[in-house]
N, C-alpha and C positions, 0 to 999 in steps of 0.2 A: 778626722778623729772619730774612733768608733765609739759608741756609748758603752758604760757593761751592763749586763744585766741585772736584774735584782736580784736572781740567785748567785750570781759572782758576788753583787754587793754582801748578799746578807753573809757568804763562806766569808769575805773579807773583814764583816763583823766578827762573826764564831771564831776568826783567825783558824779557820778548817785549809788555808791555802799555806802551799810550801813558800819559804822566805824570799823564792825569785817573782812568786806570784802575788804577794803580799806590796812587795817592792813595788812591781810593776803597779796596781789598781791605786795604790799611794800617789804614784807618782799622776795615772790619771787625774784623778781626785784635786790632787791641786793646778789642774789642767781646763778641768769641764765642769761650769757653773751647772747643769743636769743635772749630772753624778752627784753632785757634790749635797744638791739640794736630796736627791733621792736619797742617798748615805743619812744624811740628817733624819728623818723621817724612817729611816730603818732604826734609829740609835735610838729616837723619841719613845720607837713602839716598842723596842726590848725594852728599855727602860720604864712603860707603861707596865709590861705585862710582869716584870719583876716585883713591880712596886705592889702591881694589885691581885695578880692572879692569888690564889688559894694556898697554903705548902700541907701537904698529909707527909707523917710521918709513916714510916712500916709497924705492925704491930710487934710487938716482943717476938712471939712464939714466931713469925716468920723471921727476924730475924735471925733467931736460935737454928731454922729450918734452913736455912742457907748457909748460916755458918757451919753447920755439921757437913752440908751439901758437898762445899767448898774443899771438905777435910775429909774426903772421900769415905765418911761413914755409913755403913749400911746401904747396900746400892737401891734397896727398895723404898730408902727414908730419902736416899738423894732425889728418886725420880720424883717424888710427892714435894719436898720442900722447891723443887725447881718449875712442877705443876704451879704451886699456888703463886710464888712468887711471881711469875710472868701473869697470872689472874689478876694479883692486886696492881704489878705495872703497868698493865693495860687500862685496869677501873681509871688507878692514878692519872695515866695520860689524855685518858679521856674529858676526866673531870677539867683537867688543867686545859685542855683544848678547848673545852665549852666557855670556860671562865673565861682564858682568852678571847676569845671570838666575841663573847658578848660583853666585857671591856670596849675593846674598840670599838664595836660599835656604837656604845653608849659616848665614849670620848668622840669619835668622828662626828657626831651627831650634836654634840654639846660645843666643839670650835665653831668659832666664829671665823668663817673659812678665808676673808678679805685680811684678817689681818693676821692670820696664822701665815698666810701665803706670801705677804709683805715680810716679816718678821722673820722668817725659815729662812727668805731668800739674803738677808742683810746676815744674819746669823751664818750662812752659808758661802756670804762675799768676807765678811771677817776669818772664821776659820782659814778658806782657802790662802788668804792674803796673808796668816801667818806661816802655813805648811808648803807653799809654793814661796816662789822667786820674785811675787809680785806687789809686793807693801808699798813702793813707792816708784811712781815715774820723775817726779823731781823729789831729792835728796835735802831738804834746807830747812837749818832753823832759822832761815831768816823770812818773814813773813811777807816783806816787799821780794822777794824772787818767788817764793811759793804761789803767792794770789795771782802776779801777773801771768803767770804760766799756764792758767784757767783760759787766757784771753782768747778768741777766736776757736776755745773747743770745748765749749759748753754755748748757751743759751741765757745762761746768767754767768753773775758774778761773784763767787762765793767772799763769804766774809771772813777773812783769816788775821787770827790771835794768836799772837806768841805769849804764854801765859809760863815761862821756864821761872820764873820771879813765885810764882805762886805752887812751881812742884809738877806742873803740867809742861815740859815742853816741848815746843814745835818739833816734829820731827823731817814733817816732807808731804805728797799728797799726791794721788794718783786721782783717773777716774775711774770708775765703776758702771757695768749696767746692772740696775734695780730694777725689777716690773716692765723691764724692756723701754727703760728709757737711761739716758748718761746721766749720773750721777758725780759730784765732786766727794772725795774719799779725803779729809784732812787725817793724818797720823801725829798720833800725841805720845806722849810717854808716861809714865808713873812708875817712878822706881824702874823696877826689869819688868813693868805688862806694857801694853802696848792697847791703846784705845781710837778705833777708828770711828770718826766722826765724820756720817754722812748728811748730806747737805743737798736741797731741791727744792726747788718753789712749790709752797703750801696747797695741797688738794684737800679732800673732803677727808683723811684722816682724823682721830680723833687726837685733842691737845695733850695735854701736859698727863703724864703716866709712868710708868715703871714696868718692866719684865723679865723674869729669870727664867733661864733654860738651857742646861746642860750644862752647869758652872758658870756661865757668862749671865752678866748683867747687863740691861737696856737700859736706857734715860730717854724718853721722848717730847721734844715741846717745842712749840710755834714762837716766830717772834720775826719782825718784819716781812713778812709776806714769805718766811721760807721755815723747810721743814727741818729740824735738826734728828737726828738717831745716833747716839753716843753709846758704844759696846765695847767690854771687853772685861775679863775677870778680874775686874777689882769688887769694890762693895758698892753698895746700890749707892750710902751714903758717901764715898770718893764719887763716886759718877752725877751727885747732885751737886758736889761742889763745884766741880769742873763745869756743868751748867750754869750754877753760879754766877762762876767767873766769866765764862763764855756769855753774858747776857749782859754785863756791866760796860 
């Protein structure tokens, strides 16, 4: 499988590609844990630079200058209104390029890059796991076929809850690789979302927290020697309940 690049990604952002091209990097995307991560971090930065870049408006009098331009009046008033307009376009793009540039890097600078890299990649095993084919290797709400099916392809033993009584239920569970190690992937439900709840023996991570990013909510917290990460767009408050329950 080839990787695409990040100018394929970013046209497939812009949607600058035709529908068969479009198709196609979709279809990578829920293929290549890479991609998929890069794509994330392309969505973050337009998303950054929307949020904070600067907006200039045009002044009146070019306006006016263009729209005469436009209406083919006066071919000597055309050539001047279509001078200054490309003058303040250029000022505009400039300005907005600098802005950008020194955004990121003030944001680049300001992540805390261990857990942005953890969190991008789980953020990036969820998406994919809803836009691809791959949500579940075993299919079951019943929680004695789900757990055992962990048995002999992990290194632990994950802890599975059928919480369908309280609104949450079991759906099924696959594994995942995180930070380059196997991870167990429990799938829950809520209503029509869908919340994947990964699961790994406890490292130097920090405990109990919250995160939102890109519409999706995170829930984070330790509890017998293992790490829990609960995602998906519901509200921060459904994702602490489902912690809750999952701790009882």
């Amino acid at each position: 499988m080839t990787c695409r690049s990040s100018q394929e990604l970013g046209a497939y952002l812009d949607e600058e590609l035709d529908a068969s091209q479009q198709t196609g990097i979709q279809a990578h995307l829920a293929a290549c844990h890479t991609c998929t991560g890069a794509y994330a971090r392309l969505r973050k930065r337009q998303a950054d630079v929307r949020s904070h870049a600067p907006r200039y408006e045009a002044p009146a009098v070019l306006l006016r200058s263009v729209r005469a331009a436009l209406r083919g009046k006066a071919a000597n008033e055309t050539k001047v209104a279509l001078r200054t307009n490309e003058s303040w376009l250029a000022i505009a793009a400039s300005i907005l390029l600098c802005a950008s540039a020194g955004w990121n890097v003030v944001l680049l600078r300001s992540r805390p890059a261990g857990r942005d890299v953890l969190t991008e990649n789980l953020l990036a095993s969820h998406v994919r796991s809803l836009i691809g084919t791959h949500l579940m290797d075993v299919p079951s709400s019943d929680q004695h076929t789900v757990k055992p099916w962990f048995d002999g392809k992990l290194n632990f033993s994950p802890d599975v809850k059928d919480l369908t009584s309280q609104g949450f239920p079991l759906l099924g569970g696959r594994i995942e690789y995180i930070s380059e190690q196997p991870v167990a992937a429990l799938v829950y439900g809520r209503r029509k979302h869908i919340i994947n709840l990964f699961t790994w023996p406890a490292g130097t991570t920090p405990g109990l927290r919250t995160w939102s990013h890109q519409g999706y909510n995170m829930v984070h917290w330790k509890k017998g020697g293992m790490d829990y990460w609960a995602i998906a767009d519901i509200t921060v408050a459904e994702l602490e309940q489902f912690r809750d329950l999952y701790e009882m």
